[in-house]
N, C-alpha and C positions, 0 to 999 in steps of 0.2 A: 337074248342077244343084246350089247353092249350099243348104245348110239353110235361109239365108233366104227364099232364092226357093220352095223346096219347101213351106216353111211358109205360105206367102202361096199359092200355088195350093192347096194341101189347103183354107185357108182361103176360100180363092176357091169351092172345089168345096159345100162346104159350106153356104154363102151362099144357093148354088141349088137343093140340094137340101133347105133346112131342117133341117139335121141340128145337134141339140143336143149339147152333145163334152161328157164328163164326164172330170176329171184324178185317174186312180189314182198314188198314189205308193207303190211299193215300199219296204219298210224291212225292215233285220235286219245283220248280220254279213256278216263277211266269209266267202265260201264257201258259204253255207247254201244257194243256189240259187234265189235270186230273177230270176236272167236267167234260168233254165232254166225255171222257172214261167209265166215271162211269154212266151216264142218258144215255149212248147211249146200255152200257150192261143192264139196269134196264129197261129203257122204250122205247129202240129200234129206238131213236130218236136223230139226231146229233141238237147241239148248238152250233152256228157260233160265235155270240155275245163273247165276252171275258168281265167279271163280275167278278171284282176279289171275293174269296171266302174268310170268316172267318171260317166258319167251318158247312159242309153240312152232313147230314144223310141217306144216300139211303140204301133201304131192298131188297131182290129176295130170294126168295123161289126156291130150286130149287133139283133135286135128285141125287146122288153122291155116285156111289157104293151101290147103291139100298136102302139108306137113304134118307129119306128128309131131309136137311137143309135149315136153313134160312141163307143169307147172309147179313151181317150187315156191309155197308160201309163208311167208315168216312171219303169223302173230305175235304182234311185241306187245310189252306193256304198258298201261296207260301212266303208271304212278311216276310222278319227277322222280322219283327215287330212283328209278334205272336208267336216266337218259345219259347215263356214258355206256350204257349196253346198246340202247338203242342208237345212236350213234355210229358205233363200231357195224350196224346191223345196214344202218344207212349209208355207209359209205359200200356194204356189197351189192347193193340193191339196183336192181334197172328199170323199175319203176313203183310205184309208190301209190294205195287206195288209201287218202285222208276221210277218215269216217268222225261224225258228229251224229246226237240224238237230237231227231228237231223236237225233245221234249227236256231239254237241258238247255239253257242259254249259255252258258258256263262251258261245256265243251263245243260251242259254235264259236264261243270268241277265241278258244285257244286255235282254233284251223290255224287262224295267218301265223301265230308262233311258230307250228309245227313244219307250215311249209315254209318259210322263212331260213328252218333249223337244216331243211333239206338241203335247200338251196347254198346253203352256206359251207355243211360238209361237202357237197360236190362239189363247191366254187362254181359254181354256174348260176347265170342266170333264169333259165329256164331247165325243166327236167321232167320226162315223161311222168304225170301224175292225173287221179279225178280224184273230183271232191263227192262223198256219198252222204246226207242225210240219211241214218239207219231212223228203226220204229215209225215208216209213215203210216202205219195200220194205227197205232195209236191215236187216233181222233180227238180224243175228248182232250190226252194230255198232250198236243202240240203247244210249244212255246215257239217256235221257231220255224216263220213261215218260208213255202217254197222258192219265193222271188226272193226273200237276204238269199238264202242259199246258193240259185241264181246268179245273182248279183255276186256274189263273193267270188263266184269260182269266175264268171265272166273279167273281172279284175285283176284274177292270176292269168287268164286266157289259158282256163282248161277245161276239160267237160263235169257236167254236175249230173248227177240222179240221185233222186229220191227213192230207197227203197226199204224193202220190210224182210229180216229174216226170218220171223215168224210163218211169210206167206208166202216165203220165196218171191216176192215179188222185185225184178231188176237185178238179182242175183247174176245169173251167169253172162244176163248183159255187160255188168260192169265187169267183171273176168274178161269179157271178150274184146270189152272197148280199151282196157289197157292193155293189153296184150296187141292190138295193133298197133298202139299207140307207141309201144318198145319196137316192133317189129320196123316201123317206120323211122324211127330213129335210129335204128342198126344201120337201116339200108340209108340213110342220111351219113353216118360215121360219128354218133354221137357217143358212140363209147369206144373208139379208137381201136387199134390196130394190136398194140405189143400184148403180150400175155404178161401178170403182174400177179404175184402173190396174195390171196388177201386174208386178212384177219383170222378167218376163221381155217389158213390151211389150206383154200379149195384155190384154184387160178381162175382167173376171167377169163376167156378163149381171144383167138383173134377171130373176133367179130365179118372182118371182109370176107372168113369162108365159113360154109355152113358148118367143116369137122366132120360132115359124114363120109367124103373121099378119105380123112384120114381114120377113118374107126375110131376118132373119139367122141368122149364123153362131156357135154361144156357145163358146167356150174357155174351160172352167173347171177 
């Protein structure tokens, strides 16, 4: 089956079942472990391998406040070389897991760029995001201790964890903690009302109704 086609039945399935999709976008460096993050909260499975990513699509269904949602997650890449893909991925997104290795200094300094670049495609000052520390299993090679990390995200004023995809460890914490964190901002009206075409073909919903009284499908 063709992406298009798969993407048009997912969308299809959805329709019927009234399930509202919420679009996580992945951000950090190169290597830090944001595909490992993402396959190991979807399919409960660590990947060692490093594969750099172009841009990957993972889903989970899952219940939140006695809702079903689906989660719609978009691994981007880390390499400057795609960031007018990433970009175009940023402006679909309604909320954002910035990932660093606290065993790289080098992708802990690029965070403030990256969220910076966020803030700037959405023209907003603030925008539902957390800042993750991946590899804190790694002991011996910490470069990068828990209070900078702390400290950084308390600066942006948003939440931080430390965690490990290896060990699952803070995993589908951090899944659950931005997902309210969109959810709150919904019911705030931070992504407004009108329905808008986006980039990729899919529309934004209007957010003030859930779309399940109208049998649709929301790709946000």
């Amino acid at each position: 089956m063709s992406l298009a086609s798969s993407e048009s039945f997912f969308l299809a399935v959805c329709w019927e079942l009234y399930i509202m999709i919420y679009k996580v976008v992945m951000l950090g460096g190169g290597g830090v472990g944001k595909s490992a993050i993402t396959i190991q909260f979807v399919q409960n499975t660590f990947v060692s391998e490093y594969d750099p990513t172009i841009e990957n699509s993972y889903r989970r269904q899952f219940t939140v406040n006695d809702e079903e949602i689906m989660l719609d997650i978009l691994d981007t890449a880390g390499q400057e070389e795609f960031a007018a893909i990433r970009d175009s991925h940023i402006r679909e997104g309604l909320g954002f897991i910035i990932v660093y290795s606290v065993t790289s200094k080098e992708s802990f300094k690029e965070v403030t760029g990256i969220r910076d670049r966020v803030l700037k495609v959405k023209d907003k000052n603030s925008y539902p995001m957390i800042l993750l520390g991946n590899k804190c299993d790694l002991v011996k090679d910490r470069v990068v201790d828990s209070a900078d990390g702390k400290s950084l995200a308390d600066g942006f004023g948003i939440p931080f964890k430390e965690c490990s995809a290896r060990n699952r460890v803070n995993i589908d914490e951090s899944f659950d903690e931005i997902i309210q964190i969109i959810l709150k901002a919904k019911a705030d009206g931070l992504y407004g009302s009108s329905a808008q075409p986006t980039s990729g073909g899919n529309f934004v919903p209007d957010l003030s109704n859930s779309g399940k009284s109208k049998k649709s499908c929301n790709l946000l």
